[in-house]
Every structure is written in C-alpha cells, then in structure tokens.
Wavefront OBJ file of the C-alpha trace (Angstrom):
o trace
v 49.085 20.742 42.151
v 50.018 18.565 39.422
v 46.589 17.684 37.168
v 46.453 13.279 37.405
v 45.782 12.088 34.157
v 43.517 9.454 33.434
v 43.177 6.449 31.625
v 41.212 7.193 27.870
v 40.493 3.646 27.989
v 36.589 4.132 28.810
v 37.011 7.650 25.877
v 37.784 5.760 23.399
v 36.543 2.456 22.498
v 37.113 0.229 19.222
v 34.067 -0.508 17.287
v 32.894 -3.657 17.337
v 33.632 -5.338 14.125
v 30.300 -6.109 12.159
v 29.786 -9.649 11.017
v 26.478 -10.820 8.377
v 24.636 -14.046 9.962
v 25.219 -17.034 7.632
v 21.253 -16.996 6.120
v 21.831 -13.344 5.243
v 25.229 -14.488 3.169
v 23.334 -17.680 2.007
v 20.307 -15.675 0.748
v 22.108 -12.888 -0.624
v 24.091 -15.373 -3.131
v 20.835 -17.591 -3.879
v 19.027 -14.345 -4.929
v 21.712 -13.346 -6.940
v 22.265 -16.382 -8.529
v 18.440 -16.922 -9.399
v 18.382 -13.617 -10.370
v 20.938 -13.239 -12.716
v 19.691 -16.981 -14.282
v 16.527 -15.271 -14.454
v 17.574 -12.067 -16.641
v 19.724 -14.350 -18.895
v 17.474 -16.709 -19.282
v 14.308 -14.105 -20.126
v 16.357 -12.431 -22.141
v 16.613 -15.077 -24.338
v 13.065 -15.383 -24.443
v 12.658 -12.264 -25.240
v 14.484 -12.562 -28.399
v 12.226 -15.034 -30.098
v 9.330 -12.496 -29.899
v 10.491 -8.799 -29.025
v 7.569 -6.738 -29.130
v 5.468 -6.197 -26.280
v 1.164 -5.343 -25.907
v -1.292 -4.581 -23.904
v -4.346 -6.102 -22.894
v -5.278 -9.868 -23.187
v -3.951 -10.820 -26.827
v -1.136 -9.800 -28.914
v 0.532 -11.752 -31.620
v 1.802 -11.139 -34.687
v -0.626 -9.591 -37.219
v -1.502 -6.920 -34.144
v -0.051 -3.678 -33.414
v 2.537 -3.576 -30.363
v 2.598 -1.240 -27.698
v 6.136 -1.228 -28.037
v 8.741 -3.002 -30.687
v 12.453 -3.914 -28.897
v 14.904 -3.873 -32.280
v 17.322 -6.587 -30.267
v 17.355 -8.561 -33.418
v 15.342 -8.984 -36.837
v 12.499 -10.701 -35.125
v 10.715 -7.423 -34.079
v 9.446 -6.440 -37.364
v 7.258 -9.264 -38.475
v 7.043 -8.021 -42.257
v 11.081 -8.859 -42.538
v 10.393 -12.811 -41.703
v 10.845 -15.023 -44.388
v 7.612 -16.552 -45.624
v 7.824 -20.032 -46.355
v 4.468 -21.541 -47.144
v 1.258 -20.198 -48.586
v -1.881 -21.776 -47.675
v -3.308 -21.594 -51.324
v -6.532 -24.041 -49.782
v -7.634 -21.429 -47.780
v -9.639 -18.477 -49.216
v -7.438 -15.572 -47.454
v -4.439 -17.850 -48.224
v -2.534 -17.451 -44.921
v 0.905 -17.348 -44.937
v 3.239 -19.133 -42.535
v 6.712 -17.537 -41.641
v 9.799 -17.813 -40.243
v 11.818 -16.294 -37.861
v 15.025 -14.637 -38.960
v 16.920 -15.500 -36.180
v 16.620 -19.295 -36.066
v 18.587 -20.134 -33.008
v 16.537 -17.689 -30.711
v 13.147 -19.743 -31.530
v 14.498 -22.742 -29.862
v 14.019 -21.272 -26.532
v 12.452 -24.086 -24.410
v 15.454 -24.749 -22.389
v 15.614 -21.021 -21.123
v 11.705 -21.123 -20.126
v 12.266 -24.565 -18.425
v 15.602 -22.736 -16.816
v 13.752 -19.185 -16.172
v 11.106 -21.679 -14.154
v 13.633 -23.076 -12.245
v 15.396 -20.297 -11.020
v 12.250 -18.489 -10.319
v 11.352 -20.961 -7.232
v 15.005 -20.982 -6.553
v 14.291 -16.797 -6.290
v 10.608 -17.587 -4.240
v 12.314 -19.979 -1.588
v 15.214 -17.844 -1.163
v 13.129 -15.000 -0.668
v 10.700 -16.541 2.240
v 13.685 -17.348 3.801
v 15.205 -14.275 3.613
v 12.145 -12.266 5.044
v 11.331 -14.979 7.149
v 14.557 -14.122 9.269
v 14.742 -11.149 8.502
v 11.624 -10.324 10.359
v 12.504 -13.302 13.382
v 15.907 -11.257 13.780
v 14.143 -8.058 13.153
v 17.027 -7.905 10.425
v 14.629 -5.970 8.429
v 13.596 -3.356 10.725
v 17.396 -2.666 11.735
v 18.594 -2.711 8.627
v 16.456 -2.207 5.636
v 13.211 -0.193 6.817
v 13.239 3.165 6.044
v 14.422 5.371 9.047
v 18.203 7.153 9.341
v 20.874 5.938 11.585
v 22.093 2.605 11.374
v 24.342 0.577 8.671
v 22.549 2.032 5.751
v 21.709 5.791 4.632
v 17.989 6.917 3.931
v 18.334 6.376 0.382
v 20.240 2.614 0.972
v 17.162 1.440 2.899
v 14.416 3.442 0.843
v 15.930 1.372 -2.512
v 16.755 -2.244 -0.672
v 13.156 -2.249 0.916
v 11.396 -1.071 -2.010
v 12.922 -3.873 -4.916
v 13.306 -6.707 -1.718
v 9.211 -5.871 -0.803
v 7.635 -4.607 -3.521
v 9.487 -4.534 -7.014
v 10.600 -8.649 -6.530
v 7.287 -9.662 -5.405
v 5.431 -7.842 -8.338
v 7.492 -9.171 -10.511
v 6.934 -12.725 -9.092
v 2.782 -12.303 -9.480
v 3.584 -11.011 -13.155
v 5.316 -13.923 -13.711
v 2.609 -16.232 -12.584
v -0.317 -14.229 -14.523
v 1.376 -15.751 -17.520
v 0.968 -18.645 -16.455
v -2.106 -20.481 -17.950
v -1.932 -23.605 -15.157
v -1.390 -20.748 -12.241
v -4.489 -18.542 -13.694
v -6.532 -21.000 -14.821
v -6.262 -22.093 -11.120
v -6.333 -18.267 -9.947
v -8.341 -16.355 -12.575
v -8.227 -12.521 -10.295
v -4.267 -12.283 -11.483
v -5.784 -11.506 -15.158
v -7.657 -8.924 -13.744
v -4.871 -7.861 -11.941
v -2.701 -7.372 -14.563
v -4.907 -6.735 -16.705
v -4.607 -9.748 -19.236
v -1.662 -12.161 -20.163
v 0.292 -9.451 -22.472
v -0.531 -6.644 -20.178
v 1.509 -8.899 -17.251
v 4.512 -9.582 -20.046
v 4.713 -6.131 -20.641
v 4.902 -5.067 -16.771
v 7.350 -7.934 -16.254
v 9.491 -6.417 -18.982
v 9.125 -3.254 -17.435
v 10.189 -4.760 -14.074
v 12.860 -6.201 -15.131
v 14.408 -3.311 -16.516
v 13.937 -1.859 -13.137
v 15.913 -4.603 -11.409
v 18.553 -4.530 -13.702
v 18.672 -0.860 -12.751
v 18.816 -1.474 -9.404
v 21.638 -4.145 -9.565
v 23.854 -1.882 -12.222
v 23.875 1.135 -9.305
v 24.197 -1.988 -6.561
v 27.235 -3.506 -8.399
v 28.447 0.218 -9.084
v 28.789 0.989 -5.194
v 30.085 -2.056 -3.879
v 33.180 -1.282 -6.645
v 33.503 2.454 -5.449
v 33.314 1.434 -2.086
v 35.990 -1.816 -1.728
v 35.366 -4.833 -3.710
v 37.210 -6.654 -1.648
v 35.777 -5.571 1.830
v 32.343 -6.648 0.829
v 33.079 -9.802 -1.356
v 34.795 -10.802 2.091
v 31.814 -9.702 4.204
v 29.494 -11.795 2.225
v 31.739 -14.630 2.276
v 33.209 -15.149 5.456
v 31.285 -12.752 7.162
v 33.052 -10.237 8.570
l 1 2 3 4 5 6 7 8 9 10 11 12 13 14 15 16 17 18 19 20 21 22 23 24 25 26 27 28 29 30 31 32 33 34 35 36 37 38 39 40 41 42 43 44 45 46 47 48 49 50 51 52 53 54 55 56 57 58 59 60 61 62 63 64 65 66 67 68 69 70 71 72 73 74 75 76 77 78 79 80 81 82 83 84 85 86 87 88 89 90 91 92 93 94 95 96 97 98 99 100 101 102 103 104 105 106 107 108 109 110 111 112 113 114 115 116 117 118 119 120 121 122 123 124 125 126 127 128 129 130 131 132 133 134 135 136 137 138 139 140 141 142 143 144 145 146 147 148 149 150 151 152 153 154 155 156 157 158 159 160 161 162 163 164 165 166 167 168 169 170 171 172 173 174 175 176 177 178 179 180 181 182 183 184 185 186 187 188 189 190 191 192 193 194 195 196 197 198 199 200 201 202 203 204 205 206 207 208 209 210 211 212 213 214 215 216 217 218 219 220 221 222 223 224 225 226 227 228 229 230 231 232 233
C-alpha cells in the first residue's frame, strides 16, 4: 500500500514575529537620552575638581583617596596662586584653576539635574509596566529560557534594579536641600564625599555596562535592533 503523506502544515510553524510595546521603546530612548546627558554632563563636573575622598569633608588642602589626572586641576600644588592674604597671620593663599573653562560648570550641574528626573520618571514608568505587564519577570528576571540568556537578564536586572537606583540615592546624598530634609542618606553613604566617590564609582560601572551593551547590539545587527526599538518590530 502506498504510505499517504500528510500535510507538515501543523510540523512546522513560523514564529511569531516579536514586536516591543511602545512604553518599552519610549523608555528605552528616555533612559538613554538622560543617561548619556548625565555622563556628559558629570563629566564635566568632574573636571573642575578631579580628585575624589572619603568620609564627610574633602577639599583642597586634604589628602584624596584617589587623584583622576583628566586635566591639570588634580594636583592642587600646580594652580596658579593669585593673591596672598598678607592680613592674615598664616597668610592664606587663594588660587586658580589651570583649566579656566572647566570651573564654569553651573550649566552642566543645572543640566546633570535635569536629566536626572528625566532618568527618575522614565524609570517609574518603566518598572511600573514592566511589573503591570509582568515585562520584568518575562524578560529581565533572572531564570533561562526566554528572549534573553542567563547572563542578558543577570546584567539588565542588576544595573535597571540595583546599580541605577544606587546611583540615584548617591546622587541625592549630595544634595544639601535633599539631606538636610533626609539626614539617614549621610549615614548611608557615609558622608557627602564618601557618596561622590561611590557615584564616581557607579558611574564607571554604567559606562561599563553600556560600552558591552552598545558592543552587542553592533555584533549582533545594528540595524535589526535600531528598527526594533523604533518601529517595533
């Protein structure tokens, strides 16, 4: 008897194309917006006064915990002194920065303060829907199977919930309006400097994190995922 073939149309099926909801796309960009305003703009901060302590107080005339040679301004002894204090018994001396244009920062701190509650309101909504949708649990938590490998989910859930949102609080505990209002972030942190030093510290973490990001969206199609978080699809 002859065998009677059947159709494969149950066998083999087409997979169902995967589309990202609009407030994933819309967060995703916000973030990454206020992020990268963020680094650019506290980097320039950074430059007026590169050196980094521990504790409550650290200025000039005490030792850092760390020195960042991104420009002259990290070795205090190589300002220029301009005016001696001759009045004063222990004639203090008042210097300059050697890098003029990176003490007129006030424009990146009002800009870094923007796009920080541009990064706070993005986030809500981002883990606001993500846990309505259960976005989070399908996609980011740490288990295997699903859109992401182990290591995917272990890195996007541990910078989305715990890496951003320290580095929020750091931000804050420098804040003297925020602590005055909410003294326990000092203690925290451990003191104002202590919290700039841990943001730094952060920070180079994220931009970790978004070098390797960046790197596997290149190796893996530009073009596929710029459309996906575009249109969509």
């Amino acid at each position: 008897m002859a065998a009677v073939s059947r159709p494969m149309s149950n066998a083999i099926e087409s997979p169902t194309p995967q589309r990202h909801a609009l407030w994933v796309r819309v967060s995703h960009w916000l973030i990454a917006f206020s992020v990268l305003t963020l680094a650019y703009s506290g980097f320039y901060i950074l430059l007026a006064h590169p050196r980094l302590y521990w504790g409550e107080v650290g200025n000039d005339l005490t030792p850092a915990l760390l020195e960042l040679p991104l420009n002259g301004n990290h070795r205090p002894e190589a300002w220029l002194e301009t005016v001696t204090f001759d009045a004063f018994a222990n004639k203090p001396i008042s210097a300059s920065r050697t890098m003029e244009i990176f003490n007129e920062n006030g424009w990146a701190r009002s800009l870094h303060f923007l796009a920080g509650w541009i990064f706070v309101v993005a986030g809500a909504c981002y883990f606001a829907f993500g846990v309505v949708t259960r976005h989070v649990w399908r996609d980011l938590w740490p288990r295997r199977g699903g859109s992401y490998s182990l290591v995917q989910r272990c890195a996007y859930t541990s910078v989305a919930f715990v890496l951003l949102p320290f580095m929020v609080l750091a931000g804050l505990a420098m804040s003297p309006q925020v602590v005055a209002a909410f003294p326990v972030l000092l203690d925290v942190f451990g003191g104002h400097q202590s919290a700039r030093t841990l943001h730094f510290f952060g920070f180079v973490a994220i931009v970790a994190f978004v070098v390797g990001h960046v790197a596997m969206v290149l190796f893996t199609g530009l073009g596929r995922h710029m459309r996906a978080m575009v249109v969509g699809r």
